[in-house]
N, C-alpha and C positions, 0 to 999 in steps of 0.2 A: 435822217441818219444820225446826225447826232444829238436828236432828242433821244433816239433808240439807246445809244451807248451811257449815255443816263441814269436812263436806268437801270440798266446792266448791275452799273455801280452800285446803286443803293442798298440792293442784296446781297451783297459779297458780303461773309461771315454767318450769316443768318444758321444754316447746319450747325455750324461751330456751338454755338447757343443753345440750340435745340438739343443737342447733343448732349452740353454740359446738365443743362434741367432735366435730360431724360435720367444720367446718368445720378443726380444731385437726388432723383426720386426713389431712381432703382435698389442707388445706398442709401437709403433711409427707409426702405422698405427690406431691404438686408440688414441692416442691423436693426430693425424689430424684430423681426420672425429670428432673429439671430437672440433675441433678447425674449422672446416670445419662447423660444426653445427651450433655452435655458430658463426658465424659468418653470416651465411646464417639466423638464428636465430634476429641477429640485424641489417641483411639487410631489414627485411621483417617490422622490427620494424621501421626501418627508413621509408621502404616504406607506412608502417599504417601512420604513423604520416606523413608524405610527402600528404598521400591523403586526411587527413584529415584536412591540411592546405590549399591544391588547394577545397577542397570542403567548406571552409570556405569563402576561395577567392571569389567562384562561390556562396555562399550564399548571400555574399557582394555584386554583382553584382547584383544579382536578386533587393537584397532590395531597391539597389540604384534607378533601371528603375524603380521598384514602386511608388518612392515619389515625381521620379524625373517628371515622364509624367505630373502629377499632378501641376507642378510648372507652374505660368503664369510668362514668362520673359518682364522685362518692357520695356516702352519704353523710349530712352530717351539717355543719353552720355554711351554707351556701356561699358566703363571702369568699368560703376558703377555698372554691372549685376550683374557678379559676388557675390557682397556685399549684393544686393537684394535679389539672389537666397538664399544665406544664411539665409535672415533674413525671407522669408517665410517658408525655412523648420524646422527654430528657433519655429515658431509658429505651425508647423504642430508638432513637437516634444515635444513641453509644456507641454503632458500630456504622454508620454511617457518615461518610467522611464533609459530603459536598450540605448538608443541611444539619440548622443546631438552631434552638428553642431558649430564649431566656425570659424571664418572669421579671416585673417590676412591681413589688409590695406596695410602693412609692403612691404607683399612677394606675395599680390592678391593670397591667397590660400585659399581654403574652406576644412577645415577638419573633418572627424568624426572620433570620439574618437571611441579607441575599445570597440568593442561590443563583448559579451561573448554567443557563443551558445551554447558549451558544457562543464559545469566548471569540469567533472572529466578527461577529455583527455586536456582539456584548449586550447578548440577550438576557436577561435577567426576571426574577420577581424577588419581593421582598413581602410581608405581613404582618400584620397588628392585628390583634385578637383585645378585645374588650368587655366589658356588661352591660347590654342592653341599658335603656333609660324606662322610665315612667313616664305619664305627661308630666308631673310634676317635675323630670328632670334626676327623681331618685332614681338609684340603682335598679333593674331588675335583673336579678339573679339567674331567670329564670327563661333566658337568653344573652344570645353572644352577638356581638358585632363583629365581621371579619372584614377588612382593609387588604385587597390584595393590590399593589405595585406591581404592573412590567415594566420590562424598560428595551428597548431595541436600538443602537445609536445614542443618538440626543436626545433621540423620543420617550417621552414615560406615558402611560395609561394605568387608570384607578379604578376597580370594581370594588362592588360591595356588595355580600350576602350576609343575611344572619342563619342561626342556627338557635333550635327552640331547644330546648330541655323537660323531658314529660318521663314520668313513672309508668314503666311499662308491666307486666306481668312477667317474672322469667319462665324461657322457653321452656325449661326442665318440666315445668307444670304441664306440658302438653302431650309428657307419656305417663303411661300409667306406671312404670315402674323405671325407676333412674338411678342405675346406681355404680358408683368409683369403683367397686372391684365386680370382679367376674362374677359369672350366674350360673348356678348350678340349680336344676332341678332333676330328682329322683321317687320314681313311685306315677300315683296316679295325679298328677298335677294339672290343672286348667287353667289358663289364665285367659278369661274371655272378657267379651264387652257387655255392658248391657243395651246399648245404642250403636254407637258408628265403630267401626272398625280401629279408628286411631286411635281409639280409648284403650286398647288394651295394646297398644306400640311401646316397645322396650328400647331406653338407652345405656350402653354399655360402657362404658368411659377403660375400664381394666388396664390402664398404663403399665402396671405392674407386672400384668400374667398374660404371657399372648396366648393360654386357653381362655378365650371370654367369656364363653358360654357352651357350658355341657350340659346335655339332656338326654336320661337314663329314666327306663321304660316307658312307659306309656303316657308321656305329656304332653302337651298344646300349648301354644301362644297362638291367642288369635288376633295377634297384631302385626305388625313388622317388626324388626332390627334392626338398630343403627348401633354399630362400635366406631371407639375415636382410634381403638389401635391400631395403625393399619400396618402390624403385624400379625395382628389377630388370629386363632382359627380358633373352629368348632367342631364339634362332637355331637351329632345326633344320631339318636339311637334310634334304629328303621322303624320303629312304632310311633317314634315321636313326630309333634308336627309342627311348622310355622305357617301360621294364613291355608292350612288344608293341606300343604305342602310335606311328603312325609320321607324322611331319613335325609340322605343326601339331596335330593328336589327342594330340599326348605333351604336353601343357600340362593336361591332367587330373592327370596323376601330376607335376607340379610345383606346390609350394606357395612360393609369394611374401609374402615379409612377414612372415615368422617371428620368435619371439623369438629374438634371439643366445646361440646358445651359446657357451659361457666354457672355450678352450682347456686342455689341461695343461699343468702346469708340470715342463717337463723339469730333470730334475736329476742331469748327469752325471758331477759329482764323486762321487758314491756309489761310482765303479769302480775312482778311481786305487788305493783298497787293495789290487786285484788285482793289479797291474801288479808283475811280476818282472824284466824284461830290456827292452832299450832297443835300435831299430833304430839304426843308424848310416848315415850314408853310405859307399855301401860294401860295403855287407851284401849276399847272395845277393836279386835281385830275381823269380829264376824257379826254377822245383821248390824251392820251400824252407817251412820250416815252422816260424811265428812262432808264441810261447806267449805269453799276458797281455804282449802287446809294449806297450809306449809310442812312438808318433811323435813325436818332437820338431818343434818349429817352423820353418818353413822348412825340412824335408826334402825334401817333394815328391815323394815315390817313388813311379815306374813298377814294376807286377807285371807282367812280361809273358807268364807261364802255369805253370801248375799248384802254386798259392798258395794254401797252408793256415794257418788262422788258429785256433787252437785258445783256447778261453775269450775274452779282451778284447782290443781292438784299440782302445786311447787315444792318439787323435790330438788335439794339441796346434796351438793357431794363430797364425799363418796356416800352411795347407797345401792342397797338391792331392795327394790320393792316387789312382791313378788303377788298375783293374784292365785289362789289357790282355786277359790272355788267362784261361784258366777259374781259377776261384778258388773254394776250399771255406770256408765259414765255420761251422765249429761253434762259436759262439759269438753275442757280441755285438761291434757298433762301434760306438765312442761317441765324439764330439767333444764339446771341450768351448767353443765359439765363443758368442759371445751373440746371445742370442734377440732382444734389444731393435736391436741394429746388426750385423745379420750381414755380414759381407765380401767381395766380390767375387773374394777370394783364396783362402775357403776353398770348397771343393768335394772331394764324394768321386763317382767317376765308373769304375760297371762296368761295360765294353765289351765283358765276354767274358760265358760261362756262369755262373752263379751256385750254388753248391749251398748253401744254408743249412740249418742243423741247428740245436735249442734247446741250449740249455747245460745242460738236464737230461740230455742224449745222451753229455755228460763224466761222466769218473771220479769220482765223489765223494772218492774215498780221494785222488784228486790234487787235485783243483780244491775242496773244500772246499763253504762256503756260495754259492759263485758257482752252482754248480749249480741252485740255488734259486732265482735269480732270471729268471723265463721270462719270455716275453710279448713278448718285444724282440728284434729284429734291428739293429736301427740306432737311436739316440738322435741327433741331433745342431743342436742349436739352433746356428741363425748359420753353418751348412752350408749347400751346395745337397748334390744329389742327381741323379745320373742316372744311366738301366738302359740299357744298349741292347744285350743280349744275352738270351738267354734265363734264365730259373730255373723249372728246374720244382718249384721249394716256398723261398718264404719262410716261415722257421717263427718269426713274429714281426712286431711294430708296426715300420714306418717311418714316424718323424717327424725333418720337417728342415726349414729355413729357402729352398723352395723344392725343385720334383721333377719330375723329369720321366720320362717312356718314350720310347724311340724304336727303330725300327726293327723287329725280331721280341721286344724283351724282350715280358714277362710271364711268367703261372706261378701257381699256387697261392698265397693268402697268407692263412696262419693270423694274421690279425689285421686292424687299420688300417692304414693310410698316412694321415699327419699331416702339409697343408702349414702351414704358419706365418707363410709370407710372402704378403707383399700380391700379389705379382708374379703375372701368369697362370701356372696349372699345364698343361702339357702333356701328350698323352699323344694320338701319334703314331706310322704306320706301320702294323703287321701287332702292334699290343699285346692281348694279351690276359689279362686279372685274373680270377681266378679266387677270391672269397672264401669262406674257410670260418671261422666266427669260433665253432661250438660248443664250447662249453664254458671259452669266455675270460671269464669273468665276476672274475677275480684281475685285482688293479691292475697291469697289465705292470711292468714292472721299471723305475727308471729314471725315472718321473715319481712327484710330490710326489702321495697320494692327496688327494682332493679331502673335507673335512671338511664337516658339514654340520650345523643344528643342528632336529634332531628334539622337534618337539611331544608332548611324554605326556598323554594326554585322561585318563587315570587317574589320574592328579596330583593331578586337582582337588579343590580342598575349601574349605569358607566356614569364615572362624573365625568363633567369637563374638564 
C-alpha cells in the first residue's frame, strides 16, 4: 500500500506540462500561419499594386499608338523629327488637360509627363521617346525607342517598344482621280479602268461645297466614291452612272463622311538640276524640239504644232504656256507656282493632240538619272491645267492647282490626276479617261514620299 501511494506522487503535475508544451506549440504555430498570412497578405498587395502598374504601362502604350499613327513625320534633316514629332502632338494636346509632351534639344528626348488614371490606387504612366542606336552606338534616325513607366501604389513597371520609320506611297495615289474641290461632269463623259475596278475610284475631299459631285447627261464612273464631307450631297442625272448603277441607285457605290485624306506634297525643284538651255522669246514655236528647257517668267509661249519636249520642261512664274497644235512629250513638265496661292496667271493649256511618253523612254547614256524618275507627267502646284484635245496615253501622274477636260480630250492614263484646288474640277464634252494604274506602287517622281511611323509588336519586352 505504500509503495502504491508512491507513486501516485511522482506524477502529480505531469498534465500541467503537457499542457504548457502543447500550448507553447500551438502559439508558435499561431504566430506563424499568423506571420504566414500576413505575409502572403502583402505578397498579394504587392502583387495588386505590381498589376496595377504593368497595367498602367500597358494603358500608356495603348495611348501612345493612338496619337502616335496620327503623327505626319516630316520631311527633311532627320535629326530634326524627333523635335517635329513633339511639336505636332504639342498641338494635338492643346486642348487636353490631364496629358502634355516636352522635347529636350539637350538629350533629343520627347517626354510625357505623368498622366494619372486612377488617383485612389495612384495609378499612373509616364514616357520617354528617343532615337534608336546603330551597332556602333550612332544615332539611327530612322527609329524610335519608347520608355513606358506605370506605376500602381509603390509599385512601378517599365516596357519597352520601338517604332520604325519607312517612306510609304501616299494613299491619294490609289484613285484615279483626287481631288479638294467638287466634280462636275457634263456631256458624254467616261471614266473607266483599263484593269481592276479601283483604278478608276474617285476621292472627293470638297470641304468647301457640299455639292461634291454633280453629273449631267450621259456619264460613267466606273469606280466608287468616297467624299470627306460628310455634309455632302449629290446630283445624278438618271442617265448617268456609278459602278453600273444609274440616277439615284448610284448613291450605293458613294461613301459620305469619310476620313480626309492628306494630299502630296509636290516638290518641283527636284528638276531644275535638269535644266540645260533656256527658251527665249523668239525662239521656233512650231516643229521645233526643246531639250530639259527652262521657261522663264512672263514668256508665255504659243506652240502651235508639232512640239517636242524631250526630258524636263521647267516653267517658271507667272506663265501661260499654251499647246495649240500636237505636241510630244517624252518626258516630264514641271512648274514651279505655289501650291498654298496659286495664280490666276499661271496656267498650262493643251488644245491639240497629246502624245506622252515616260522618261524611262530617253537615252540614259544622254539624260542620265532623269530617266529614273517615272510616274509623272506633269507636277505643277499653283498651275491650272487644261486638255482639250485628245491623248491617247498619258504615261504618268497629273497634279496641279486645278484641271480640267473639255471637248474630245481624254486617253489612257497610266497614273492619277491630282486636283489641289478648292475650285470645281470639270470634265466636259466627249472626255473619256481611261485608268490603268498596274504596277505604280513607286512614289512618282516629283512628290515628297509620305513617311510614317510603323509600330514593331516584336519590340516588346518588360524590364525588371
Amino acid at each position: 500500500m505504500t509503495r502504491s501511494k508512491i507513486n501516485c506522487a511522482c506524477r502529480r503535475g505531469s498534465a500541467l506540462v503537457l499542457s504548457l508544451l502543447f500550448l507553447t506549440v500551438l502559439s508558435a504555430m499561431a504566430i506563424a500561419m499568423a506571420t504566414i498570412s500576413g505575409a502572403n497578405v502583402q505578397v498579394a498587395h504587392n502583387q495588386r499594386q505590381g498589376g496595377w502598374a504593368l497595367a498602367g504601362a500597358h494603358s500608356g502604350l495603348e495611348v501612345l499608338r493612338y496619337y502616335l499613327k496620327d503623327v505626319s513625320v516630316p520631311i527633311g534633316a532627320p535629326q530634326d523629327r524627333l523635335a517635329a514629332i513633339a511639336g505636332e502632338l504639342q498641338e494635338m494636346f492643346a486642348d487636353v488637360q490631364n496629358i502634355s509632351v516636352s522635347y529636350s534639344a539637350d538629350t533629343l528626348t520627347m517626354t510625357f509627363a505623368p498622366v494619372t488614371l486612377d488617383a485612389e490606387v495612384d495609378q499612373r504612366f509616364a514616357a520617354t521617346v528617343t532615337y534608336g542606336a546603330h551597332a556602333d552606338g550612332t544615332p539611327n534616325y530612322d527609329a524610335l525607342d519608347v520608355t513606358i513607366t506605370g506605376s500602381g501604389g509603390q509599385a512601378t513597371k517599365r516596357i519597352g517598344v520601338c517604332y520604325s520609320l519607312r517612306d510609304i506611297g501616299n494613299p491619294i495615289f490609289d484613285y484615279g482621280i483626287a481631288t479638294r474641290g467638287p466634280l462636275k461632269t457634263q456631256g458624254n463623259v467616261d471614266i473607266e479602268t483599263f484593269n481592276e475596278t479601283f483604278s478608276a475610284n474617285i476621292y472627293i475631299e470638297s470641304l468647301n461645297s457640299n455639292l461634291a459631285l454633280e453629273m449631267i447627261g450621259k456619264s460613267s464612273i466606273g469606280g466608287t466614291v468616297t467624299i470627306a464631307n460628310g455634309a455632302a450631297n449629290v446630283d445624278i442625272a438618271n442617265s448617268s452612272t456609278v459602278l453600273g448603277a444609274k440616277g439615284s441607285n448610284a448613291i450605293q457605290h458613294i461613301t459620305i463622311g469619310a476620313d480626309a485624306c492628306t494630299f502630296p506634297v509636290p516638290n518641283p525643284s527636284e528638276f531644275l538640276g535638269y535644266v540645260t538651255t533656256t527658251f527665249q522669246t523668239g525662239d521656233p514655236t512650231s516643229n521645233t524640239t526643246l531639250t530639259n528647257v527652262e521657261i522663264p517668267a512672263d514668256t508665255n509661249p504659243q506652240f502651235t504644232g508639232n512640239t517636242t519636249i524631250n526630258g524636263v520642261m521647267y516653267i517658271r512664274q507667272p506663265n501661260t504656256v499654251r499647246f495649240v497644235g500636237n505636241a510630244t512629250i517624252n518626258g516630264i513638265i514641271v512648274a514651279e507656282g505655289q501650291l498654298e496661292t496659286p495664280s490666276e496667271l499661271n496656267h498650262l493649256d493643251f488644245g491639240g493632240t497629246v502624245i506622252s511618253n515616260d522618261v524611262s523612254t530617253l537615252s540614259a547614256e544622254e539624260f542620265g538619272a532623269l530617266t529614273e524618275q517615272t510616274g509623272t507627267f506633269i507636277v505643277a502646284p499653283g498651275f491650272s491645267v487644261s486638255f482639250g484635245g485628245n491623248a491617247s496615253m498619258i504615261n504618268g501622274v497629273i497634279a496641279a492647282s486645278g484641271v480640267e477636260f473639255y471637248g474630245h480630250a481624254g486617253g489612257t492614263v497610266n497614273g492619277s490626276i491630282i486636283n489641289y484646288s478648292d475650285d470645281r474640277m470639270d470634265l466636259a464634252g466627249n472626255t473619256d479617261l481611261v485608268f490603268n494604274r498596274s504596277g505604280r506602287d513607286k512614289i512618282p517622281a516629283g512628290f515628297e514620299p509620305q513617311t510614317t511611323l510603323e509600330f514593331v509588336p516584336a519590340s516588346y519586352q518588360e524590364y525588371l
